[in-house]
Steps between C-alpha positions, in 0.01 A plus 500: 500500500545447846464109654216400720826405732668802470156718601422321771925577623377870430153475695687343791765737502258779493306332802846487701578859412122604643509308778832665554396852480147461689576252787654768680264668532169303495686394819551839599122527484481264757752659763364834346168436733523137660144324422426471868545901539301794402561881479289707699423840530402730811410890575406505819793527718305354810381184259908469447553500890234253571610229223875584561405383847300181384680383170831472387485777233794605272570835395561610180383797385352848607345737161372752738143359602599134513727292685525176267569188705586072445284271673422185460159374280386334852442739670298736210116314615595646860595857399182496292302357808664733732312812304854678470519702119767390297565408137666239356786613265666220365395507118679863507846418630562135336547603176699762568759304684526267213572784237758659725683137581491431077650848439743415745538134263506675171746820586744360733485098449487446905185527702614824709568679149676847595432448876831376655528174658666459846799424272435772222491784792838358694691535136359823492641617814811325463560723182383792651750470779759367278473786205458773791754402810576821581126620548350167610549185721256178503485352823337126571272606821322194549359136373184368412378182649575355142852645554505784225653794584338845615673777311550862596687721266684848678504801281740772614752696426735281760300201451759274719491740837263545763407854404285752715244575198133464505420121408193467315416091452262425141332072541314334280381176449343359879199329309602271218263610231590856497736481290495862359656570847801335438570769205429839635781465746668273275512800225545762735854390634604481115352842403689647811853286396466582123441919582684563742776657285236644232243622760596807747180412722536146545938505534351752781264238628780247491777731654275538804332233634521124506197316266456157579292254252365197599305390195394166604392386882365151380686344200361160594177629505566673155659165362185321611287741312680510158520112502197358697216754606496863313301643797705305809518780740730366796836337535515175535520387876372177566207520713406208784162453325677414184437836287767709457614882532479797740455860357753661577347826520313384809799383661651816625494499873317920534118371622599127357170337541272778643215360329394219303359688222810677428705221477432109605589255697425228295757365284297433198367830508700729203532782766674279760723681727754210675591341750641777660589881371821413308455124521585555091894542404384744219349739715777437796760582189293839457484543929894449514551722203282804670648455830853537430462799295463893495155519292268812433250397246346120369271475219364102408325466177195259456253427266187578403301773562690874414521616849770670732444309903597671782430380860377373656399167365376324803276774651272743337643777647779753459856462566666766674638618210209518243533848386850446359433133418144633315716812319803279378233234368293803324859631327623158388130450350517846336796480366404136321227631349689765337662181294224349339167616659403190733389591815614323830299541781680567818391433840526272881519157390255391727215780322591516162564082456446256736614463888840274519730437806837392501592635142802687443411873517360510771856341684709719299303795625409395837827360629713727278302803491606552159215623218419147348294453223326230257431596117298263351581478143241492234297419337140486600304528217408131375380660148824670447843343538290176693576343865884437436713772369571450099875473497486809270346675819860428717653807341257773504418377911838579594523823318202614678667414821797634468435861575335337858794303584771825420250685690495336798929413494557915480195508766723286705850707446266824569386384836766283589440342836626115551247241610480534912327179620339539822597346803181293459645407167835404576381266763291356219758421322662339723272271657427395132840476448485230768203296459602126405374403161166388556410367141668137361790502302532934503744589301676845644631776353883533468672781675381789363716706245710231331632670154415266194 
C-alpha cells in the first residue's frame, strides 16, 4: 500500500509535470491573440482603405473574400459606430494557433518544431555549402540591427566566379510570423544541391544560371516570434515612441510612402514603413546585394493567402510589363496545381490583395526591370490545415512549388537578359547610397558579398 506521504510526492510530481507540459502554451494563448486585440474580418476592399487609413490594422490573412486584420479591442465600439461591415474573427483563429504551437511542443520539443530557427537555418546553409563546395558558396550579405547575419547561398556550376548566367534571387522570411517562408527557399537550394548529379533537368538548371537563396530577410524578427509573439510581424527597430519594428516590406525605396494606407507613417502601426526607404540594415543588405549583381528573375515568398503578386503594389494599375508578368504568374500557378490541386490565384497586387508601397516587388521590378513576383504560401482555409501551417504541411508546400520555382530559373536561362537599371534608377541608388543615417543607433550593412 502506498503512504499518505508518498501519494502526495506522486500528486505533486504529477502537478509539476502538468504545469510543465501546459504552461507553454496556456501562455501561448495569451501571445496567440493579446487580450487587448481582436481579429477582424473585412470584404469590402474600400471598407479596408478607409480603416487602413484611420486605424492601425495588421494584416494577416486573405481566403479569397476576406482580408483578416489585428486591431486593438478599443477601437471595435468605433468601427461598429462608424456603420463599416466587418466581423469579428477571433474565436476562429485562437485555437488554432495553440494546436499548431503544442504540435510544435510535442513533435520537436522546441517551440518552432520543424521550422528552423535563425540558428537552425544558418547550420543548414553552412552544410549545404560545406557538403556541396564545388556547386555552392554562402556568402554573409548583411546584418540585422540585432547583429545576425543575412545569408545568401550561390548555386552554380562555378559557384566562386562572377559568371555571365541568368541570376534568379528566391527570399523568404521579411515578416516574422511567416515562417513557412523560410522553408520553401530553404528546401529548394537543398533539392537543387542533392540532384544535381541524379537529375538531367535541374544539373541543366544549375550549369546555366546563377540561383541565389536568401531564406531569411529578418532573423530578429523571426527570433522574436518563436520566443515572444507568434504573430510579431516586423523586425525589431526601436521606434522614438517607444514601440518597436518597421516592416520591412514597406521599406523599399520604389513609391516608399505614396500613401498612408499602403504603408504608415506611424511607428506603432504593424505596416510601418521607416524612417527613410532603407533606413533598415536588412533591407539595405538586400539593396547592396541587388545592386552589385547581374539578376534576371526574384521571387519572395510570404504568407497567407495562395496567391502569385505581380505589380504593381502601390498603384492599381498595370506595369508596363503586365502581359508577361500576368502569363509567367498564370504558368507558375498552373503548374502548382498540377501537384496537389490547390489553386493560387494570380494577379496585380494592388487588385487581387490589398494596395502596399514600398514592398519589395515592386523595387525589384521597377528599378531592376526584372519579372518580380510574391507567392503567398498557403494555407487559407481555417477548417482545413488552420491559420498556421501544420508542420506536416512544410513538405507537401514546397513540393507544390517546386515546379514554379524550376519554371521560372529555365524561364530566366531562356530569355536571358541581365537586369538594366535605368538611368533614373542608378541615380537612385546612389543618392540612397548617400543619405546619412537618419534613424538612432542604425546598424549598416557590411560590404556586400563577404563569403562566410
Amino acid at each position: 500500500m502506498v503512504s499518505r506521504k508518498e501519494t502526495g510526492r506522486i500528486l505533486k510530481f504529477i502537478i509539476v509535470l502538468s504545469i510543465f507540459f501546459w504552461l507553454p502554451g496556456m501562455l501561448f494563448y495569451a501571445a496567440a491573440v493579446p487580450e487587448d486585440f481582436e481579429v477582424i474580418g473585412l470584404e469590402n476592399r474600400e471598407n479596408q482603405k478607409i480603416l487602413l487609413q484611420l486605424y492601425p490594422l495588421d494584416p494577416i490573412l486573405n481566403d479569397g473574400q476576406k482580408t483578416y486584420f489585428l486591431i486593438e479591442k478599443k477601437y471595435i465600439n468605433e468601427l461598429r459606430d462608424s456603420g463599416l461591415n466587418f466581423t469579428v474573427e477571433t474565436a476562429r483563429f485562437a485555437p488554432f494557433l495553440i494546436r499548431q504551437t503544442l504540435s510544435g511542443l510535442k513533435t520537436q520539443g522546441g517551440l518552432n518544431g520543424a521550422y528552423h530557427s535563425y540558428q537552425e537555418t544558418a547550420q543548414e546553409l553552412k552544410k549545404l555549402a560545406s557538403t556541396y563546395p564545388s556547386l555552392s558558396r554562402l556568402l554573409i550579405i548583411g546584418k540585422s540591427l540585432e547583429q545576425r547575419n543575412i545569408y545568401a547561398l550561390k548555386i552554380s556550376r562555378n559557384p566562386g566566379s562572377d559568371e555571365e548566367k541568368p541570376g534568379v534571387v528566391f527570399l523568404g522570411c521579411h515578416h516574422a510570423r511567416e515562417w513557412i517562408s523560410v522553408e520553401v527557399p530553404l528546401l529548394l537550394g537543398k533539392y537543387l544541391l542533392e540532384n544535381y548529379s541524379s537529375d538531367s533537368r535541374v544539373k541543366s538548371l544549375v550549369d546555366s544560371a546563377m540561383i541565389w537563396i536568401i531564406p531569411l530577410v529578418n532573423p530578429d524578427g523571426l527570433e522574436y516570434s518563436i520566443l515572444n509573439y507568434r504573430l510579431w510581424r516586423k523586425n525589431r527597430r526601436y521606434n522614438p515612441d517607444g514601440s518597436y519594428g518597421v516592416d520591412l516590406n514597406r521599406n523599399y525605396s520604389y513609391a516608399w510612402g505614396y500613401d498612408d494606407y499602403g504603408s504608415s507613417p506611424t511607428p506603432s502601426s504593424a505596416v510601418f514603413r521607416g524612417a527613410a526607404p532603407f533606413s533598415e540594415p536588412e533591407t539595405e543588405a538586400i539593396r547592396n546585394f541587388f545592386s552589385s549583381r547581374r539578376l534576371s528573375a526574384a521571387l519572395s515568398y510570404h504568407s497567407y493567402s495562395q496567391m502569385i503578386l505581380y505589380p504593381w503594389g502601390y498603384t492599381d494599375q498595370p506595369a508596363e510589363d503586365e502581359p508577361l508578368l500576368a502569363a509567367l504568374a498564370s504558368e507558375m500557378a498552373g503548374l502548382i496545381y498540377q501537384v496537389n490541386g490547390r489553386l493560387y490565384q494570380t494577379g496585380r497586387a494592388s487588385s487581387l490583395l490589398y494596395v502596399t508601397n514600398g514592398d519589395f516587388t515592386d523595387w525589384a521590378y521597377g528599378t531592376f526591370r526584372i519579372p518580380a513576383f510574391t507567392v503567398e504560401l498557403p494555407p487559407v482555409d481555417l477548417l482545413e490545415g488552420g491559420f498556421l501551417n501544420s508542420e506536416d504541411d512544410i513538405n507537401s508546400i514546397f513540393l507544390e512549388n517546386l515546379p514554379a520555382a524550376l519554371y521560372l530559373i529555365e524561364w530566366a536561362i531562356n530569355n536571358h537578359q541581365n537586369s538594366s537599371i535605368s538611368k533614373e534608377g542608378k541615380e537612385k541608388i546612389r543618392l540612397e547610397k548617400k543619405i546619412k543615417n537618419v534613424v538612432k543607433d542604425k546598424m549598416g550593412a557590411i560590404p556586400p558579398g563577404r563569403e562566410f
